[in-house]
C-alpha positions as CSV (number, residue, x, y, z in Angstrom):
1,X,17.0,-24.6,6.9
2,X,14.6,-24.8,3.9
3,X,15.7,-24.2,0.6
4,X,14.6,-20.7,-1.2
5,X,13.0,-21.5,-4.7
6,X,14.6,-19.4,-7.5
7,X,11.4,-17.5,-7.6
8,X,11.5,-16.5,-4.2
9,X,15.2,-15.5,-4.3
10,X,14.6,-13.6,-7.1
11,X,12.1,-11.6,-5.6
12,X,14.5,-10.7,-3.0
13,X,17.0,-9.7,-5.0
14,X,15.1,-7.1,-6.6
15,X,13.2,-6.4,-3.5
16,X,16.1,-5.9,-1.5
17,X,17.9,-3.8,-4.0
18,X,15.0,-1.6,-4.1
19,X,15.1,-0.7,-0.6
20,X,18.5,-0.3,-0.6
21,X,18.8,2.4,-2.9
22,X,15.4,4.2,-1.4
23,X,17.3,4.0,2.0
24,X,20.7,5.1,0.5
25,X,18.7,8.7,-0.9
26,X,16.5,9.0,2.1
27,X,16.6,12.0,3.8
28,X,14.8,14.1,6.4
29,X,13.0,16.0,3.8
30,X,11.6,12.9,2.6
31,X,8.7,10.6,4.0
32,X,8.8,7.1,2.3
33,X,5.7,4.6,0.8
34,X,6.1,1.1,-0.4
35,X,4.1,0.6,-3.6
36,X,3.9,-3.3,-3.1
37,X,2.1,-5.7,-6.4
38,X,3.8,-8.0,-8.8
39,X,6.8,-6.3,-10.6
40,X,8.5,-9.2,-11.9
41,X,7.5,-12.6,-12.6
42,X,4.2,-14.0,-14.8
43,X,2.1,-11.0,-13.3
44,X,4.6,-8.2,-14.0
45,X,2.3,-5.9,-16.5
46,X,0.2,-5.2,-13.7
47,X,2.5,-4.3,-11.5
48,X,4.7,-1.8,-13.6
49,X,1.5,-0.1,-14.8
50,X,1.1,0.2,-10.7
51,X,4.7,1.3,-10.2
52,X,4.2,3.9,-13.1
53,X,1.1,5.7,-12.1
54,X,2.4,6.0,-8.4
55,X,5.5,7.5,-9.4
56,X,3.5,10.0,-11.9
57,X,1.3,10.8,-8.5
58,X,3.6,10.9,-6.4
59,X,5.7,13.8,-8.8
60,X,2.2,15.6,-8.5
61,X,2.4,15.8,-5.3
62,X,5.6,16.8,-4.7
63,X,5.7,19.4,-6.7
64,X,3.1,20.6,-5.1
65,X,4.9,21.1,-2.1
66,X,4.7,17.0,-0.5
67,X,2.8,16.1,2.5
68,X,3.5,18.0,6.1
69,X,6.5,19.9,4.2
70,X,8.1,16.1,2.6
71,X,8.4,15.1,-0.5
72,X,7.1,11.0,-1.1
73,X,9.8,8.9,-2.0
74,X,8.4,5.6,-3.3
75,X,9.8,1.9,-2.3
76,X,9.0,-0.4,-4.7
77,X,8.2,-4.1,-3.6
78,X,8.6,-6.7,-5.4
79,X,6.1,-9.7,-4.5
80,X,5.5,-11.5,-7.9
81,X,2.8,-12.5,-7.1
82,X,4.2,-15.2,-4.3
83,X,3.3,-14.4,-0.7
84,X,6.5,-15.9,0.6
85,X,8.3,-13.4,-2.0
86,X,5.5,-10.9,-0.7
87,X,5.7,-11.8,3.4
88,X,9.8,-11.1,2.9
89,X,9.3,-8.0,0.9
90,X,7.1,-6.5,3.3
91,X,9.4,-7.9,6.4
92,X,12.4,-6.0,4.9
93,X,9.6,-2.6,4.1
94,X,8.7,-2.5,8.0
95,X,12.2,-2.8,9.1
96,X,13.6,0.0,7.1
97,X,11.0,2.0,8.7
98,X,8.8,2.9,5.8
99,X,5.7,5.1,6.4
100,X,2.5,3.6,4.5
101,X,2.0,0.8,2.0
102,X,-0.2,0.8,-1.2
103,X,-0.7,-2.9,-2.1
104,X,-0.3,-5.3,-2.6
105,X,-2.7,-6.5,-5.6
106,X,-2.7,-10.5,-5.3
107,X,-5.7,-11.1,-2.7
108,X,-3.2,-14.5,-2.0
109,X,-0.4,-12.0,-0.9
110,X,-2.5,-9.6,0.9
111,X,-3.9,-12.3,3.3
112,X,-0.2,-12.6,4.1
113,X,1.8,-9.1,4.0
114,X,-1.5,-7.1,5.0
115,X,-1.9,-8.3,8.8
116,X,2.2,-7.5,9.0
117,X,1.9,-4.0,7.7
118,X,-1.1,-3.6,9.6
119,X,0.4,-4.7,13.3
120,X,3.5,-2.7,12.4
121,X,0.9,0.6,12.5
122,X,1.7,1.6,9.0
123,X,-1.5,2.8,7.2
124,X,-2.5,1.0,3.9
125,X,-4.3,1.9,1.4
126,X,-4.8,-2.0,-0.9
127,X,-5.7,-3.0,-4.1
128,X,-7.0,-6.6,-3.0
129,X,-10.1,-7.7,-3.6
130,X,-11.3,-10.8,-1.6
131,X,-13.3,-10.2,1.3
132,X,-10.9,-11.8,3.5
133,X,-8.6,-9.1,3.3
134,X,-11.3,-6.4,4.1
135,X,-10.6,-3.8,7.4
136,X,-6.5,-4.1,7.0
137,X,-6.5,-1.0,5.4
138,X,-8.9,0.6,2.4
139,X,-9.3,-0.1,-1.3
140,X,-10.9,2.0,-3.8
141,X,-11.3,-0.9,-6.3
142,X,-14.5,-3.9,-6.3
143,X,-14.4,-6.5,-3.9
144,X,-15.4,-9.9,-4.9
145,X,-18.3,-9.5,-2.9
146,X,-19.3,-6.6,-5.0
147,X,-18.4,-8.2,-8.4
148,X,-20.1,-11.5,-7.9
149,X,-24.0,-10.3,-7.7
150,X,-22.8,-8.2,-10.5
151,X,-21.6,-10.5,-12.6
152,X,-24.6,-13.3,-11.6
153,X,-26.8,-10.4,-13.0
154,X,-25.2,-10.1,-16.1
155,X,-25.4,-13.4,-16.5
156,X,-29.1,-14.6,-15.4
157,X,-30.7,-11.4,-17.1
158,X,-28.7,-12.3,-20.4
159,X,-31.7,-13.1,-23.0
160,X,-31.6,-17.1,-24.0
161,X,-31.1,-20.5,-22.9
162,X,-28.4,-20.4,-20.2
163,X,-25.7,-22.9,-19.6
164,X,-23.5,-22.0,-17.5
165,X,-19.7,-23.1,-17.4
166,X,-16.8,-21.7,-14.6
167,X,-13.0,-22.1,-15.1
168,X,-10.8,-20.3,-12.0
169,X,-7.8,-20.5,-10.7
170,X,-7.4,-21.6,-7.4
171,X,-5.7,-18.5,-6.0
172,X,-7.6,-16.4,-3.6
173,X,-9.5,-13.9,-5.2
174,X,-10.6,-16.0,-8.5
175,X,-11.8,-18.7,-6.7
176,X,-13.7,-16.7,-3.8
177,X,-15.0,-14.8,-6.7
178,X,-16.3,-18.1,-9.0
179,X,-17.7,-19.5,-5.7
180,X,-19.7,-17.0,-5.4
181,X,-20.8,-16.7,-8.8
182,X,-21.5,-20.2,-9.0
183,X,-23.5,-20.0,-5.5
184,X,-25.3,-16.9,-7.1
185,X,-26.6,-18.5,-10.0
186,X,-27.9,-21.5,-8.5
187,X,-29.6,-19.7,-6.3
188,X,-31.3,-18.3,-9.2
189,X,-32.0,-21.2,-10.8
190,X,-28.9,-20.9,-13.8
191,X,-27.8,-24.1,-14.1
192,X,-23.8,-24.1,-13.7
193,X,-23.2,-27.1,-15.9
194,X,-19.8,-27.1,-15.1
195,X,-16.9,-25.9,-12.3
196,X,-13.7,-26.4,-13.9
197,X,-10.2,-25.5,-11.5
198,X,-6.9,-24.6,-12.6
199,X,-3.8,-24.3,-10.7
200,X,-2.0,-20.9,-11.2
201,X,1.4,-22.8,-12.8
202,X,-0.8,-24.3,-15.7
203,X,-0.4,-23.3,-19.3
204,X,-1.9,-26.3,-21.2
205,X,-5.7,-27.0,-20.4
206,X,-6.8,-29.9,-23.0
207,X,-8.5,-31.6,-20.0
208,X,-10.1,-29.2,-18.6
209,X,-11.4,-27.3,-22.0
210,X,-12.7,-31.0,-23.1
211,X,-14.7,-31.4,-19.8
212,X,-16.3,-27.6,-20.6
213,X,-16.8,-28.5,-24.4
214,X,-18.7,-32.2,-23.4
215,X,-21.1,-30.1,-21.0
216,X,-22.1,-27.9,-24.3
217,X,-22.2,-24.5,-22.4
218,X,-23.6,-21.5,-24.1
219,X,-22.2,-19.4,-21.3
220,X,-18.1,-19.7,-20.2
221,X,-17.1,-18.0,-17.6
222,X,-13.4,-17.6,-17.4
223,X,-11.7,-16.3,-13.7
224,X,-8.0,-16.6,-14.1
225,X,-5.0,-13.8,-14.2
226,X,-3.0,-13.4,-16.9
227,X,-1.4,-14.8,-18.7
228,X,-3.6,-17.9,-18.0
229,X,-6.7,-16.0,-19.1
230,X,-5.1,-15.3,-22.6
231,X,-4.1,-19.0,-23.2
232,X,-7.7,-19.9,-22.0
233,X,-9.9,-18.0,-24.2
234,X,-7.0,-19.5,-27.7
235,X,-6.9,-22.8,-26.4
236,X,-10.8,-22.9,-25.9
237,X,-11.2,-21.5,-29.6
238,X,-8.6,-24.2,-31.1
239,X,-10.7,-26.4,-29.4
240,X,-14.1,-25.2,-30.3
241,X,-15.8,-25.0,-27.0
242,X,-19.1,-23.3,-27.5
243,X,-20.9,-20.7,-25.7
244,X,-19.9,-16.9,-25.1
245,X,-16.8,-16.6,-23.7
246,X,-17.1,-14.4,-20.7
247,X,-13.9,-13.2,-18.9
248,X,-13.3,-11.5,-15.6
249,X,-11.7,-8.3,-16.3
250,X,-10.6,-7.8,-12.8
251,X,-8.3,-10.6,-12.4
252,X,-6.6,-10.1,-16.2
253,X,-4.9,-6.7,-17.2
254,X,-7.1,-5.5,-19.9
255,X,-4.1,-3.8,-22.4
256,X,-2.1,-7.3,-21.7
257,X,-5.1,-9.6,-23.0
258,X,-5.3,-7.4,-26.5
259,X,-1.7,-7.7,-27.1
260,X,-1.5,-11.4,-26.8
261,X,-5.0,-12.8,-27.8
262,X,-6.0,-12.1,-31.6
263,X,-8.2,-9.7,-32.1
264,X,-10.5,-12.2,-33.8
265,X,-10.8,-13.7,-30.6
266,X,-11.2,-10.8,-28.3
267,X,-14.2,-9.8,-30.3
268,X,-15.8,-12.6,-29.4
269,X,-15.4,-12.2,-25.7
270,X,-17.1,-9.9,-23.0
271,X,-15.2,-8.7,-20.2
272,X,-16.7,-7.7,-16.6
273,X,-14.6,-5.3,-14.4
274,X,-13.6,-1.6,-14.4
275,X,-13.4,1.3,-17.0
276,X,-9.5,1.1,-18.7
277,X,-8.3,4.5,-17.9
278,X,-9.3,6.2,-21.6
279,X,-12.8,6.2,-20.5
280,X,-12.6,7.8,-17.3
281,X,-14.0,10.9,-17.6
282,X,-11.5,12.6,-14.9
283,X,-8.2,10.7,-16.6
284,X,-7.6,12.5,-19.3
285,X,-4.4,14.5,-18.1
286,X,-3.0,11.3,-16.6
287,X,-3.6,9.2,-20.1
288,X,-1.6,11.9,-21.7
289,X,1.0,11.7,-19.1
290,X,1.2,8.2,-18.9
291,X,1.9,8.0,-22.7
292,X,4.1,11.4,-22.5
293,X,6.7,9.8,-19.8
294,X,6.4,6.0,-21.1
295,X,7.1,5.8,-24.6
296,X,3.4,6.4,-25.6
297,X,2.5,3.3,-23.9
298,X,-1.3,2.9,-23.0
299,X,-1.9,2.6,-19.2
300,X,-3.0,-0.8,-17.8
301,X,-6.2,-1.5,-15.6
302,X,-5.0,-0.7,-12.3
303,X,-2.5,2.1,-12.6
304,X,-5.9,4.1,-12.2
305,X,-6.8,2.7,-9.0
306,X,-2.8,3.0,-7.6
307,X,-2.9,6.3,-8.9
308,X,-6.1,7.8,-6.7
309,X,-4.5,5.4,-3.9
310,X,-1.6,7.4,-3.2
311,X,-3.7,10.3,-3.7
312,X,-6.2,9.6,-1.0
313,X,-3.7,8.4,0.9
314,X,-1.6,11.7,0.8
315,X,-5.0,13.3,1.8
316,X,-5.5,11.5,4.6
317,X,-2.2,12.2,6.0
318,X,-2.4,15.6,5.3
319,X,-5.8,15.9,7.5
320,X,-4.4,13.9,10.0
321,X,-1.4,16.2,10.2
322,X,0.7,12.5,10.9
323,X,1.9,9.3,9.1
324,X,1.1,7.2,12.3
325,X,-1.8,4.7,11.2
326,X,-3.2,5.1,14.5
327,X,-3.9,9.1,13.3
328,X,-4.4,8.0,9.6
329,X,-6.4,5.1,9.9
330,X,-9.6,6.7,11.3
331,X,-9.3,9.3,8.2
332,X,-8.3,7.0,5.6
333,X,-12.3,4.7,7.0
334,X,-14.3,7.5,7.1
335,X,-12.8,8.9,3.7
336,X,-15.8,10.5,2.4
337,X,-16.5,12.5,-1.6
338,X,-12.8,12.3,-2.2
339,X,-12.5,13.0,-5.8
340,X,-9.8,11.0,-7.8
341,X,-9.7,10.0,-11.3
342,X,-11.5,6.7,-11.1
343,X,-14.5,8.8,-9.7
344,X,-15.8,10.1,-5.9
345,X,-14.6,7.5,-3.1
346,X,-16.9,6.8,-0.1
347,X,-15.3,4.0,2.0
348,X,-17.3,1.8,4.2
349,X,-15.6,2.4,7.5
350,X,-16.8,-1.0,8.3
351,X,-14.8,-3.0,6.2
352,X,-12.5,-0.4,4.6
353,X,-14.0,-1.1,1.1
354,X,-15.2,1.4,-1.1
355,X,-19.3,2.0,-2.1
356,X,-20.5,2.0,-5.4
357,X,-17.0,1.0,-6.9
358,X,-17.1,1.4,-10.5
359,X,-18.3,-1.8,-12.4
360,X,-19.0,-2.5,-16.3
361,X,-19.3,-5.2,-19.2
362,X,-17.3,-4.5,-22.1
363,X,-16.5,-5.8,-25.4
364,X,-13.8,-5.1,-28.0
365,X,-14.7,-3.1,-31.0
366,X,-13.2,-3.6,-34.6
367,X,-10.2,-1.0,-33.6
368,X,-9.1,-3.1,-31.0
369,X,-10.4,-1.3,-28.0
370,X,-12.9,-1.9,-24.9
371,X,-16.2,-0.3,-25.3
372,X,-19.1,-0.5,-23.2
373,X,-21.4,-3.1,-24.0
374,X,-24.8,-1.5,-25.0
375,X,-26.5,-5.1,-25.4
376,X,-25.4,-6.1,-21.8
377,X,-26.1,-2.9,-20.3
378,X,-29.5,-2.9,-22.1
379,X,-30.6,-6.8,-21.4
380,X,-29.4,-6.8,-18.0
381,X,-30.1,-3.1,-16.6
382,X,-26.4,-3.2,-15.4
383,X,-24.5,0.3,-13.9
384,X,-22.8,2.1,-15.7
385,X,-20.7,4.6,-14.7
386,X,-22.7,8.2,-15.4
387,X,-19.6,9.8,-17.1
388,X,-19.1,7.0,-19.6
């Protein structure tokens, strides 16, 4: 029998205790969801900010009245970030009969968990974002598909001399992602001077900043979660690697980077991904919320996204008058104009993934907050959400 690393145990622990206690207070007036991502471990900011905005969603609609006359009880699973932690975590879900998944958020765990949930018939409503996990289940976030030609615009429409230079981490989605890129800009003639990898247990990157700084870059291009992403854009500064530091704002959690990286640094970054919360238009009463219920805490990036997740996923079951995937499943592809508070969701019923997901540059002003970039938007002609 192979020995369980201390990781992995401890995501059972917590995993297990968690379905024990939903189980325990389960009732026939209740209909249960797992609300799968990374609550513990290196990753855990994201996944608490997920955890959060389901359970204020999911008190939204209960008191409404539930879905099919139940109230949601929500399951959290525990992954960290690990798809064996995430594989036994959803094992343990399936077998105490939940009724729908949303999650997980780790591309590396959904190739695992999302073909179990998936054969077990449950729907699933993800927050991956490598194409590989595309048709098991829907996501109302970007796919890396989506965010790459983005992101190689950005960069090849950026007025000056271009030299380009990629660090990522070897997990799924950031290195799908910086292929792409990469692949992108070649194609367009950007040289990519450089394609740096990192392993997603490294802290110290001497090596890897010196190969970036030898190349002279005046682009850098950073695809890593945190907290890799924060040590990344200090270590790079202590080092004095050149160029504009570009990071990918849908593999870091946005509120995470600003409380660990100086603001003297932050300013000097630019960040590609999704609005933070504050500037969707439609978030306002869920901000206030948020801050109301967690001890005036900001929300993180992705909260947003679990948020309308649950939502559309309580709609879908509610049209389908069932929680069987088989009846959900068609509903939740062909999910047309629903209206959440990251925008109107129009999934592709090919692939599950949603049209037109919201996409932006940003920067950090002197208050310590993302803003739009005007001089991106401007030199590049990138979209913006209209509401913004």
């Amino acid at each position: 029998m192979r020995p369980v690393s201390r990781h992995v145990l401890a995501g059972m622990v917590v995993a297990g205790a968690c379905l024990l206690a939903a189980c325990s207070s389960s009732t026939s007036g209740t209909v249960t969801v797992g609300i799968e991502g990374p609550m513990t471990g290196p990753q855990s900011a994201t996944g608490i900010d997920m955890w959060r905005a389901a359970q204020l969603e999911a008190a939204n609609i209960n008191s409404a009245g539930g879905v099919l006359g139940k109230s949601i009880q929500l399951l959290q699973l525990d992954d960290r970030a690990d798809p064996a932690t995430g594989v036994f975590a959803a094992q343990q879900a399936i077998a105490r009969h939940i009724s729908a998944v949303v999650g997980p958020y780790n591309s590396a765990v959904g190739v695992q968990v999302l073909p179990l949930y998936t054969q077990a018939g449950l729907p699933v409503v993800r927050l991956t974002s490598n194409h590989t996990t595309s048709g098991m289940g829907i996501t109302l976030q970007p796919m890396d598909y989506q965010v790459a030609p983005f992101m190689a615009s950005a960069i090849e429409k950026t007025p000056g001399s271009k030299r380009v230079a990629i660090v990522y981490d070897t997990s799924t989605y950031t290195s799908g992602v910086a292929a792409q890129v990469k692949a992108l800009l070649t194609s367009a003639q950007v040289p990519v001077v450089t394609f740096q990898s990192i392993n997603s247990q490294q802290t110290q990157f001497a090596d890897v900043l010196a190969a970036v700084k030898a190349v002279n870059p005046t682009i850098v291009y950073y695809v890593a979660y945190d907290p890799q992403a924060d040590d990344l854009v200090e270590q790079a500064s202590t080092m004095a690697v050149p160029g504009t530091c570009l990071v990918d704002g849908l593999a870091e959690e946005g509120p995470v980077f600003l409380k660990t990286v100086p603001r003297r640094l932050a300013q000097k970054c630019v960040f590609s991904g999704v609005p933070t919360a504050e500037q969707f238009s439609g978030a306002g009463s869920y901000v206030s919320d948020y801050k109301a219920k967690y001890n005036n805490e900001s929300p993180g990036t992705w909260g947003t996204f679990t948020y309308d997740s649950l939502g559309a996923l309580a709609s879908a079951v509610k049209t389908a008058g069932s929680w069987s995937g088989q009846k959900v499943d068609p509903v939740l592809f062909h999910l047309s104009g629903y209206h959440g508070i990251t925008g109107t969701t129009t999934i592709n019923p090919a692939t599950g993934d949603r049209n037109n997901p919201p996409l932006l540059m940003e920067t950090v002003n002197s208050s310590g907050h993302y803003v739009v970039s005007s001089e991106w938007r401007q030199h590049g002609g990138l979209p913006v959400l209209p509401a913004l």
